[in-house]
C-alpha positions as CSV (number, residue, x, y, z in Angstrom):
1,X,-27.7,-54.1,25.4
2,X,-29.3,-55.4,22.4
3,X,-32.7,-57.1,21.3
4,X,-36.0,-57.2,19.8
5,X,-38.7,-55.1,20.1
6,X,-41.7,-57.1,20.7
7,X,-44.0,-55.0,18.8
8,X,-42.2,-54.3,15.6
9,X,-39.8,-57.4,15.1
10,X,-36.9,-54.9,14.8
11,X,-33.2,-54.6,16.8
12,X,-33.3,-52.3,19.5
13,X,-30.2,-51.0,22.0
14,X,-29.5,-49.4,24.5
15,X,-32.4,-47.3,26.3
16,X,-35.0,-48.9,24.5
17,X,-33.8,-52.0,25.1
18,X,-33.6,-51.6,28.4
19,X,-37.4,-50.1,28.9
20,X,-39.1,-53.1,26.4
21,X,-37.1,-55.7,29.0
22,X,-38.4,-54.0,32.1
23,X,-42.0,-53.8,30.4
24,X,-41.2,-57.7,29.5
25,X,-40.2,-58.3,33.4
26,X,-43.3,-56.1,34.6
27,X,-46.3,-57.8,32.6
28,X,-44.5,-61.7,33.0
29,X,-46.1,-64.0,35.6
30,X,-43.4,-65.8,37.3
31,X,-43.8,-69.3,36.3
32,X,-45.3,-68.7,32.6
33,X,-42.2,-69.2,30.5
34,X,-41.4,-72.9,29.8
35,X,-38.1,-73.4,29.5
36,X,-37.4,-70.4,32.0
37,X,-39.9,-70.4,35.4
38,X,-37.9,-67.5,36.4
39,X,-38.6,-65.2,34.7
40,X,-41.4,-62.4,35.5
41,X,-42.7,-60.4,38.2
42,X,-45.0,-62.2,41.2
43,X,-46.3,-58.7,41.6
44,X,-49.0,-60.0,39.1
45,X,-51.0,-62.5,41.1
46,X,-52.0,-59.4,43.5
47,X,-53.7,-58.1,40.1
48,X,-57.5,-57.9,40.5
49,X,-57.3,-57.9,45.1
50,X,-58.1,-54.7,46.7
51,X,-55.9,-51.7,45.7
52,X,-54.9,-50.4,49.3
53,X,-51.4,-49.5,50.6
54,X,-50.5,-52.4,52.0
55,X,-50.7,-53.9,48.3
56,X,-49.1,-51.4,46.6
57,X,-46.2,-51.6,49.3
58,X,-46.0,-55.7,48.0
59,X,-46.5,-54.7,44.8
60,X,-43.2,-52.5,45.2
61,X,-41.4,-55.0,47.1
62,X,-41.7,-58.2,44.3
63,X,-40.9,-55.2,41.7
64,X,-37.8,-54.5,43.0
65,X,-37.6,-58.3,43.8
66,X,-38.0,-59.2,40.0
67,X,-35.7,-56.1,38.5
68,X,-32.8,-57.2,40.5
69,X,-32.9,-60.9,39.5
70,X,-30.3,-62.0,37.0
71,X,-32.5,-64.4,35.1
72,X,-35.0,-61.2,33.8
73,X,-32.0,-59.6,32.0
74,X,-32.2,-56.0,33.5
75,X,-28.1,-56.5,35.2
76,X,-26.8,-53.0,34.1
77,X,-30.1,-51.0,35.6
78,X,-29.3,-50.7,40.0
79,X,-32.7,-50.3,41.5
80,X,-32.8,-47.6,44.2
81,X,-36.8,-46.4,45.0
82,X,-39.8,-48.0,43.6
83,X,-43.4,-46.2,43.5
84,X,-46.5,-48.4,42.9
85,X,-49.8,-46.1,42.3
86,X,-53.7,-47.6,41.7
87,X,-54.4,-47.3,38.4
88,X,-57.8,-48.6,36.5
89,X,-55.8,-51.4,35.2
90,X,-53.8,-52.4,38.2
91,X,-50.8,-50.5,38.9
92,X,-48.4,-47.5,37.7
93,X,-45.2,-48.9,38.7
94,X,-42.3,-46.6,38.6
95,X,-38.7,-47.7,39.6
96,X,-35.9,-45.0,40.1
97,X,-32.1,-46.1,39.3
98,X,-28.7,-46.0,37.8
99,X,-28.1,-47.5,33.9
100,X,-24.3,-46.7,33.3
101,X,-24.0,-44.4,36.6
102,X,-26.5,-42.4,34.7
103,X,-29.9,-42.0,37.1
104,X,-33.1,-43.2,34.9
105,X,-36.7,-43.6,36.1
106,X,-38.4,-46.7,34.2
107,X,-42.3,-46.5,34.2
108,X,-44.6,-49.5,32.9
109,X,-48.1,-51.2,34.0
110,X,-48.4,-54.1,36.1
């Protein structure tokens, strides 16, 4: 996996890669990107409702929704357990996996 890291403008693989796309996927509204509607995470329109369990279970849901669509780029990463926590800011979102039959645990901010 290759790309560009969004804050420096340089090439980044592998793990890094991996993590900037699923901070890309996690901070994306849905329907933002012109030329691909896609793309994103509709966990973001419950931003700013109450922060109960009920919403952090839909938050989960539309994360795990949005990682395992093609069109957000994160193919090689198989989603097993997502964990959405209130958080000032909205919510920690943590997603537990396999990259390369290796388990990761990707962590980002929706």
């Amino acid at each position: 996996m290759i790309g560009i890291d969004p804050h420096t403008g340089l090439e980044i693989t592998g793990m890094t890669a991996l993590s900037r796309r699923f901070e890309r996927v996690l901070t994306t509204p849905e329907v933002s990107r012109i030329k691909r509607r896609g793309v994103g995470n509709r966990a973001l329109n419950f931003l700013g409702k109450m922060q109960n369990p009920s919403t952090a279970m839909i938050v989960q849901n539309l994360t795990l929704e949005a990682v395992a669509r093609s069109i957000n780029g994160l193919v090689d990463f198989k989603a097993t357990r997502c964990m959405a926590k209130p958080s000032p800011r909205g919510f920690t979102v943590a997603v537990q996996g396999t990259w390369h039959g290796e388990p990761l645990t990707l962590k980002g901010q929706v």
